[in-house]
C-alpha positions in Angstrom: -93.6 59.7 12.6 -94.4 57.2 9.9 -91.5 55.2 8.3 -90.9 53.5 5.2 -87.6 51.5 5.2 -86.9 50.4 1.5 -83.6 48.6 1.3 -82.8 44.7 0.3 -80.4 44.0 2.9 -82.6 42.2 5.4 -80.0 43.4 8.3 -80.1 46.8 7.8 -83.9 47.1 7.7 -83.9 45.3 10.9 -81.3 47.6 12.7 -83.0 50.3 11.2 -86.6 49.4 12.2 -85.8 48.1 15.8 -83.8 51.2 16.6 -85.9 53.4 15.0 -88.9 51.7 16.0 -87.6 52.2 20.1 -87.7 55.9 19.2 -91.4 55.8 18.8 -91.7 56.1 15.0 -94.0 53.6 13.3 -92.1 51.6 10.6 -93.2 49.8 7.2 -91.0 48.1 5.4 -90.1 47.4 1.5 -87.2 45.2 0.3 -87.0 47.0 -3.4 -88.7 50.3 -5.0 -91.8 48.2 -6.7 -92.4 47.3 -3.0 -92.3 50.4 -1.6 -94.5 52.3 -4.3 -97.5 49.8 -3.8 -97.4 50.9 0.4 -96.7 54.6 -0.3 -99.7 54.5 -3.0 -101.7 53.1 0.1 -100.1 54.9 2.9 -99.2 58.1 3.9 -95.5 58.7 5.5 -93.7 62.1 6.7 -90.2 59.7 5.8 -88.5 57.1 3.3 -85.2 55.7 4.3 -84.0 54.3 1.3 -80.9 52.1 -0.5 -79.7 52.9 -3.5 -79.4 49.6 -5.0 -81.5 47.3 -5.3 -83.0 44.9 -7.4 -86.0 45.3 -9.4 -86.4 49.1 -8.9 -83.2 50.7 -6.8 -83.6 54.3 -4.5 -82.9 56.0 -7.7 -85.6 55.1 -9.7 -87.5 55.3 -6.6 -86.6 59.1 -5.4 -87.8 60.1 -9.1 -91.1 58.6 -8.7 -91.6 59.8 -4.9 -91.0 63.4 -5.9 -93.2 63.2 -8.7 -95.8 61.7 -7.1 -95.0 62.6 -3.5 -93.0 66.2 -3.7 -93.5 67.1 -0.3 -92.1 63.4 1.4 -88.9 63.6 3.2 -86.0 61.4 1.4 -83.2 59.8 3.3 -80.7 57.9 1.2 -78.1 55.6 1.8 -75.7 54.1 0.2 -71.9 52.2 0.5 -71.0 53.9 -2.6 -70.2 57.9 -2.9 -71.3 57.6 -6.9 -74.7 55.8 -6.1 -75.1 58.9 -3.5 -75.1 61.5 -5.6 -77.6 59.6 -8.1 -79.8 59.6 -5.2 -79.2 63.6 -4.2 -79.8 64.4 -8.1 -82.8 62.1 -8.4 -84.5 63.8 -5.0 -83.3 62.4 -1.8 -83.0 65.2 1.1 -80.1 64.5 2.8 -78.0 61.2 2.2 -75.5 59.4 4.1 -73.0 56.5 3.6 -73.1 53.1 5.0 -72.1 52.1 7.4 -73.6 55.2 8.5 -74.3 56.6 12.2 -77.7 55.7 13.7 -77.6 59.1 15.5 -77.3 60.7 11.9 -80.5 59.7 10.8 -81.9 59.9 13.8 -81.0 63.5 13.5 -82.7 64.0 10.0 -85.8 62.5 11.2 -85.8 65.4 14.6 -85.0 68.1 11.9 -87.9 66.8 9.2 -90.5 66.8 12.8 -89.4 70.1 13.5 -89.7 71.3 10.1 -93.1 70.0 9.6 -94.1 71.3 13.2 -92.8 75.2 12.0 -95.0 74.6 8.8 -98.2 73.7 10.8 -98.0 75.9 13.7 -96.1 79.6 12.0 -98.4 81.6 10.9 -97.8 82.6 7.0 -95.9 85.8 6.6 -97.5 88.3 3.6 -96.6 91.8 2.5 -99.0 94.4 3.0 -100.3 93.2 -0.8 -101.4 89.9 1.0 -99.0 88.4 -1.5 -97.4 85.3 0.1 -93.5 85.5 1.3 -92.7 83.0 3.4 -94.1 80.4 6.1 -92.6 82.4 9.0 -89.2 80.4 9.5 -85.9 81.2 7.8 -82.9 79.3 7.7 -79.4 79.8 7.5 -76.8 77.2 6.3 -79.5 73.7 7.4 -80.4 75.3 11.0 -84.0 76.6 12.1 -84.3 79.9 13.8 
C-alpha cells in the first residue's frame, strides 16, 4: 500500500517508515499538513498516518481538508494527548491511537484498510430485486469483516 507519514518529529517518521517500509508498503513522507497536501494533491495513497500537532498546519486541520477533498482516504491519527485525539476522530481520522503507541496497532489498521478495500473491489454489489443498491456484499459487526 501507499503511505503518507505526516508528523514533525523526525524520529517517529523514521520508526514509522523503516518499520512500515520492511512490511512492503511504499512510504512518502511530510513533516506538517501544508507538506502533506502538496504530495496528496500529486499522489494517490490508500493511507495517511498523521500527528496531530504540528506546526504550520497540524492533523486537524489536515483530516478536514483530506475528507473534503479525499473522502474515501484511510486516516490514522496519533497523538500523546487524549484531547488532541478526539479533535482528530471529529475532524475525520479513522481510527486513532496514542503515542507512544504499538507498532503492531497500526500495523493492524493498515491489514484491516487492505482487506476492506480488497472486499470493495472483488464482492460483487448486492441489489434488491428493484436493482436499487443495498450494500457492497460485506457486513460488519462491532469493526470485524465477515
Amino acid at each position: 500500500m501507499k503511505l503518507l507519514i505526516v508528523d514533525d518529529c523526525v524520529d517517529i517518521v523514521n520508526i514509522l517508515s523503516s518499520l512500515l517500509g520492511f512490511s512492503g508498503h511504499q512510504i512518502q513522507k511530510a513533516q506538517n499538513g501544508i507538506e502533506a497536501l502538496e504530495l496528496l494533491r500529486n499522489n494517490s495513497y490508500e493511507v495517511v498516518i498523521t500527528d496531530a500537532e504540528m506546526p504550520g498546519m497540524g492533523g486537524v486541520e489536515l483530516c478536514r481538508f483530506i475528507k473534503s477533498d479525499f473522502p474515501d482516504l484511510y486516516i490514522i491519527g496519533i497523538s500523546g494527548s487524549f484531547r488532541s485525539l478526539q479533535e482528530l476522530k471529529a475532524a475525520g481520522a479513522d481510527i486513532c491511537f496514542p503515542k507512544p503507541f504499538h507498532i503492531d496497532a497500526i500495523e493492524k489498521a493498515i491489514e484491516d484498510r487492505m482487506l476492506s478495500l480488497s472486499l470493495d473491489r472483488y464482492l460483487p454489489v448486492v441489489s434488491n430485486d428493484s436493482g436499487r443498491l443495498i450494500g457492497t456484499g460485506r457486513q460488519s459487526f462491532n469493526g470485524h469483516l465477515f
